[in-house]
C-alpha positions in Angstrom: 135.7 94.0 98.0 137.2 96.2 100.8 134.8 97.0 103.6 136.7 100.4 104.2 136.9 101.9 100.4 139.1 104.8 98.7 139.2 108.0 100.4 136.9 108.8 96.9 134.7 106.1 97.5 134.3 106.8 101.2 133.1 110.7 100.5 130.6 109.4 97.6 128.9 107.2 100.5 128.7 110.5 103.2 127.2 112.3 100.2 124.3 110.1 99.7 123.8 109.9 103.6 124.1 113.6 103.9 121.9 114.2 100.8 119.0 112.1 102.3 119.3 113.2 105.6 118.7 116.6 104.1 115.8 115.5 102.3 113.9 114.4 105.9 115.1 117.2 107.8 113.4 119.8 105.6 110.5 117.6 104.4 109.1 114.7 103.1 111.2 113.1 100.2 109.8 112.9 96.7 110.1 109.2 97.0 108.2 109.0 100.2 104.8 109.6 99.7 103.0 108.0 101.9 100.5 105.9 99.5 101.4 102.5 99.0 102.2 102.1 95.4 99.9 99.8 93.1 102.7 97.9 92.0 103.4 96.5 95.6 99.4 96.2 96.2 99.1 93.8 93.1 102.0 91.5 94.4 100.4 91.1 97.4 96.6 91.7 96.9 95.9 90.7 93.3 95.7 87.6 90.9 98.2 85.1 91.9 99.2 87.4 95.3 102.3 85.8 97.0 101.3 83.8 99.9 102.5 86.0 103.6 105.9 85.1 104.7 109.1 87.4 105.6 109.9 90.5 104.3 112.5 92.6 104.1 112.4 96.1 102.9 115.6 98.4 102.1 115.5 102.3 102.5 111.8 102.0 104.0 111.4 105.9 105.0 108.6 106.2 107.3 107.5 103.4 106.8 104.5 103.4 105.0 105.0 100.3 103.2 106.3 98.1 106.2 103.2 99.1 107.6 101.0 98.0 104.8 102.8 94.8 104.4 102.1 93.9 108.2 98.8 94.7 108.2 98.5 92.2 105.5 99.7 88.8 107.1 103.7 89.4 106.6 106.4 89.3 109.2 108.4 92.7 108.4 111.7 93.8 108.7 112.3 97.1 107.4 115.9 99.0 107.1 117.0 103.0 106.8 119.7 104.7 106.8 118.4 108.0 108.0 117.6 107.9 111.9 114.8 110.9 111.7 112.9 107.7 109.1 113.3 105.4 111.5 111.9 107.0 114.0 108.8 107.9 112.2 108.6 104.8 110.3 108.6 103.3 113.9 106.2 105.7 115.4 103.9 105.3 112.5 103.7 101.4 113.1 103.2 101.8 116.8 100.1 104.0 116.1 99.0 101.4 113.5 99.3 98.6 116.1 101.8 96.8 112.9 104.2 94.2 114.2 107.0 95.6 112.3 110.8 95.6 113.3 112.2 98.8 111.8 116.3 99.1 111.8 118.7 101.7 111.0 121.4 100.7 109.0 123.4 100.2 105.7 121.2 98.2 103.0 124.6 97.3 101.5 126.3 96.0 104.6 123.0 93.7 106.7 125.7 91.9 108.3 125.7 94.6 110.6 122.0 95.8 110.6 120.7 92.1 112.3 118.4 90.9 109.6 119.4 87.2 109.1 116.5 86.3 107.2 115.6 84.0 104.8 113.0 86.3 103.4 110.3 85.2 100.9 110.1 88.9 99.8 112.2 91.6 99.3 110.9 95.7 98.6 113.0 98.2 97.1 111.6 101.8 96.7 114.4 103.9 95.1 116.9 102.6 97.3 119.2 100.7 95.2 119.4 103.2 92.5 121.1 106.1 94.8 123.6 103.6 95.9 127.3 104.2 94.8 128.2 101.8 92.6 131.0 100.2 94.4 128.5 99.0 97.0 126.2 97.9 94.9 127.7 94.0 94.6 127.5 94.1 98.4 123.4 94.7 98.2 123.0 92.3 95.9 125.1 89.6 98.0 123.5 90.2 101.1 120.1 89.6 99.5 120.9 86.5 98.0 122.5 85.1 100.7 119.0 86.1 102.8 117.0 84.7 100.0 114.7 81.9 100.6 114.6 79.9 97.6 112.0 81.1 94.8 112.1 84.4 96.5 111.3 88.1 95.0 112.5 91.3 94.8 110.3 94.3 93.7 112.6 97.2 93.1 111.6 100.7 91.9 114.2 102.5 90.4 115.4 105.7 88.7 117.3 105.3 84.9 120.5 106.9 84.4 120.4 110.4 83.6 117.4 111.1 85.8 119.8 113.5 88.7 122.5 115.7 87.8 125.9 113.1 88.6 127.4 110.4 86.9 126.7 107.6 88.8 123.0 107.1 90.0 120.3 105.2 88.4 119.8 101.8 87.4 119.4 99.6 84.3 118.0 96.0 83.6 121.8 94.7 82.2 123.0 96.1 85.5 120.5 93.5 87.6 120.9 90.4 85.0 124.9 91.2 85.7 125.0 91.5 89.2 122.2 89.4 91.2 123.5 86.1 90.4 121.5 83.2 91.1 118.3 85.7 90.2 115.8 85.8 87.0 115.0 89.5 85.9 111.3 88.0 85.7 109.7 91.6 84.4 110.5 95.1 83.5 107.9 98.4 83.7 108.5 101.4 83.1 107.3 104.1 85.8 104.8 107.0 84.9 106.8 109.3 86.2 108.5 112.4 84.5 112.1 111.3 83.9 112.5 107.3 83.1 111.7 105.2 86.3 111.1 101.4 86.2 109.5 98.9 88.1 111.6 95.3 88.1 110.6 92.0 89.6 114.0 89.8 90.3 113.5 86.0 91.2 115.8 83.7 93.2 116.5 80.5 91.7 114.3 77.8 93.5 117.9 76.2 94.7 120.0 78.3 97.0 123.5 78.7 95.0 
């Protein structure tokens, strides 16, 4: 894949930057609501909760949920794109006294963010979902190649349809297709008012 892109392709990825820069500059983002959602709180506090290891969380906002992962035992890494969510999300673990490393940069390109893992855990609130597609076999290579073996990745995402373009959402088929090496382990749908879904991808137990 080229690193550099059509001049098409290039415009689609200053969109979505400029779109969720826009979103933090004039307030918080619908997808940042500072409440922990009870899908991440079961992985990690319920029946057969995942033992504390590495993290890695894409598009973590203001880092709510970086925050709630330290405070319970993992060793967090947390990546945005925005610099004004970074800045909270940093400012917000400094005042919770979490041992969180927070990072701006390109969830599809962690080569350059500095996040050489292996992770045990990866969290995905709405990020993949907005990504333009032609990146979106970059994210899912730089996870697995950060994967511990067994590890999982929790991933909220919109469906198709759910914004007005032609390209953002995501769909089981396009996870089973694309993460290689991974098992679509579960599917939920969201509660919310257009079709969301909760997935749960795992790494095969042998790095590929």
């Amino acid at each position: 894949m080229s690193e550099t892109g059509t001049a098409a392709e290039l415009e689609q990825e200053a969109f979505v930057h400029r779109v969720l820069e826009d979103f933090y500059r004039d307030g918080k983002p619908p997808w940042d609501s500072g409440i922990t959602p009870p899908e991440l709180v079961a992985l990690i506090e319920g029946p057969g909760a995942l033992m504390p290891g590495q993290v890695l969380e894409l598009g973590c906002g203001t880092g709510t949920n970086a925050v709630y992962l330290a405070r319970h035992g993992w060793r967090v890494a947390a990546v945005d794109l925005v610099d004004r969510a970074v800045r909270q999300a940093r400012e917000k673990a400094d005042a919770a006294g979490a041992d969180v490393t927070v990072l701006c940069g390109d969830a599809t390109r962690l080569d350059e963010v500095g996040v050489p893992g292996p992770y045990d855990l990866f969290f995905d609130l709405s990020c993949y979902c907005g990504i333009p597609p032609h990146r979106r076999d970059a994210y899912a290579a730089g996870l697995t190649r950060r994967a511990a073996p067994g590890a999982r990745l929790l991933m909220f995402g919109y469906g198709p349809g759910a914004f007005d373009d032609s390209w953002s959402g995501v769909t089981a088929d396009e996870l089973r297709a694309r993460f290689a090496g991974w098992q679509l382990a579960d599917v939920t749908p969201g509660t919310n008012p257009v079709p969301t879904f909760w997935f749960t991808l795992r790494r095969g137990a042998a790095s590929a």
